[in-house]
Backbone bond lengths (Angstrom), bond angles and torsions (degrees), N, CA, C in turn:
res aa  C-N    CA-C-N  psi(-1)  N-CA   C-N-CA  omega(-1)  CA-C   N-CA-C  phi
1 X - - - 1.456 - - 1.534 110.75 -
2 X 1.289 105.74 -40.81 2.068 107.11 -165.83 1.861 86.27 -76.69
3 X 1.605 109.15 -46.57 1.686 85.93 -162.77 1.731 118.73 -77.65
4 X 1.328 91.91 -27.24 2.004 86.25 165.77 1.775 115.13 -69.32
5 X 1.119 118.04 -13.88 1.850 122.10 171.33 1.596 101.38 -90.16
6 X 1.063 105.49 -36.55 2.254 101.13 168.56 1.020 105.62 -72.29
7 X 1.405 141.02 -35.76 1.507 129.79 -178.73 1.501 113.11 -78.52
8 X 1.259 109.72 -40.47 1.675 105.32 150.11 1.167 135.49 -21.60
9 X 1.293 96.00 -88.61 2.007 115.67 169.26 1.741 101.21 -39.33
10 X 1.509 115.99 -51.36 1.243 87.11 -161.69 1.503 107.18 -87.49
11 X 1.572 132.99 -11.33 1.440 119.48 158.16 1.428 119.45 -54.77
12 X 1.434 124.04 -28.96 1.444 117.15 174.79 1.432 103.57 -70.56
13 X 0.925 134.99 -49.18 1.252 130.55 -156.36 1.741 114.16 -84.74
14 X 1.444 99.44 -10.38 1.742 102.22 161.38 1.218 114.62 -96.01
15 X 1.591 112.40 -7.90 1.909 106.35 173.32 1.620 94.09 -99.91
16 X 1.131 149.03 9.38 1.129 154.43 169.92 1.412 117.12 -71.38
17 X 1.574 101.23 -60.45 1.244 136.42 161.77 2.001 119.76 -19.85
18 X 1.692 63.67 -80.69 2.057 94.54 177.99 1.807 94.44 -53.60
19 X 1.212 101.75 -60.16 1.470 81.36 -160.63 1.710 128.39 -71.25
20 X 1.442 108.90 -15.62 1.411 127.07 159.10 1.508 104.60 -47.33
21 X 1.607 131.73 -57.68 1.134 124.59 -135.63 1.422 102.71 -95.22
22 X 1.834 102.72 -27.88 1.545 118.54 168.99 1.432 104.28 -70.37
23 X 1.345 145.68 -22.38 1.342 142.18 167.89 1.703 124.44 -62.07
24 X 1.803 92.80 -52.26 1.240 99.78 174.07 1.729 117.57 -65.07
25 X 1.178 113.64 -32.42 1.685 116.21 173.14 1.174 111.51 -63.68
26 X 1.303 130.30 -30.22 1.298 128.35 -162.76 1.979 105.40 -95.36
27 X 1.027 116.94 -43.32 1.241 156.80 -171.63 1.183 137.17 -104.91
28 X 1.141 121.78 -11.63 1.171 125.81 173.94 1.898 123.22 -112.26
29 X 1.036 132.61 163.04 1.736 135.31 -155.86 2.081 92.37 -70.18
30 X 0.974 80.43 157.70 1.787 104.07 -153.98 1.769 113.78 -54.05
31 X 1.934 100.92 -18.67 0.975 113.93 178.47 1.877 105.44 -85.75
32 X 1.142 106.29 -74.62 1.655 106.36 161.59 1.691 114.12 -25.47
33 X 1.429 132.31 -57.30 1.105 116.51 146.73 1.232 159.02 31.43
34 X 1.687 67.20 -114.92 2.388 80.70 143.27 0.858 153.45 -9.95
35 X 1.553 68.05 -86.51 2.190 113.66 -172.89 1.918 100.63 -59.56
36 X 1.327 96.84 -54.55 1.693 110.19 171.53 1.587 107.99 -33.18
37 X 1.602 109.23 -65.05 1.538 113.53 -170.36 1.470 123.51 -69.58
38 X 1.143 83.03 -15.63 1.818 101.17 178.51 1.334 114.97 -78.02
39 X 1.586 113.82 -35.01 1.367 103.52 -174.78 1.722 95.40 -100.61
40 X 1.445 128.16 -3.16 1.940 99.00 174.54 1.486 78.53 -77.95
41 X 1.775 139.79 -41.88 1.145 99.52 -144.10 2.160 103.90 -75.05
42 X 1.072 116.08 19.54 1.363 124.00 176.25 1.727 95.42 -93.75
43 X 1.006 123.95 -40.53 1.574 135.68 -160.38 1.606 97.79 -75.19
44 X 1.464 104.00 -29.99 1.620 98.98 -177.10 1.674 115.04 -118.53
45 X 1.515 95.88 27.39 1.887 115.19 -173.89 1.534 118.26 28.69
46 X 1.551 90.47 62.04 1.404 101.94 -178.99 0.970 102.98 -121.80
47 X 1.438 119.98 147.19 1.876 133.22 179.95 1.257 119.04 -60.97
48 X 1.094 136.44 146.71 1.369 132.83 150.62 1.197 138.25 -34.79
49 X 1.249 144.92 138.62 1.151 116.15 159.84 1.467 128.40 -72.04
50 X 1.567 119.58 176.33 1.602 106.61 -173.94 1.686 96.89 -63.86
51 X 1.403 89.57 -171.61 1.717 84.45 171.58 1.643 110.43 -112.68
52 X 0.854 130.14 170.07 1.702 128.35 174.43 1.722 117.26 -64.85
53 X 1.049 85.42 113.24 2.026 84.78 177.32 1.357 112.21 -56.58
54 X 1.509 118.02 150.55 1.788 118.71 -170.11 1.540 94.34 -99.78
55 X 1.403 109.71 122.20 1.605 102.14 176.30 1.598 108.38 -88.25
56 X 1.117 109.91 126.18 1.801 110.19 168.98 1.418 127.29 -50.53
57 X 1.124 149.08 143.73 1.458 162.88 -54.12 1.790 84.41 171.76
C-alpha cells in the first residue's frame, strides 16, 4: 500500500516538474527561457549549441 502511494506522489511530482519547466521555456522572460532549454536539452543529454560569435564594433 505505502510503496504503490510513493510511486504515485513521485509520478506526480515528475509530471509537475516537466510541465513547469516546459511552461517556463515557453512562457517565461527570455532569461528563464534559456535556462529552461538548457536544462531539457540536459534532460535529453544533448549538447549545446555553439554559441554566437561577437562581431566587433
Amino acid at each position: 500500500m505505502l510503496d504503490s502511494l510513493l510511486g504515485e506522489i513521485i509520478a506526480i511530482a515528475e509530471v509537475l516538474m516537466a510541465i513547469t519547466v516546459i511552461a517556463v521555456a515557453l512562457f517565461g522572460s527570455k532569461i528563464l527561457s534559456e535556462r529552461a532549454f538548457r536544462l531539457l536539452r540536459w534532460f535529453g543529454n544533448r549538447a549545446e549549441p555553439p554559441a554566437p560569435e561577437l562581431k566587433a564594433r
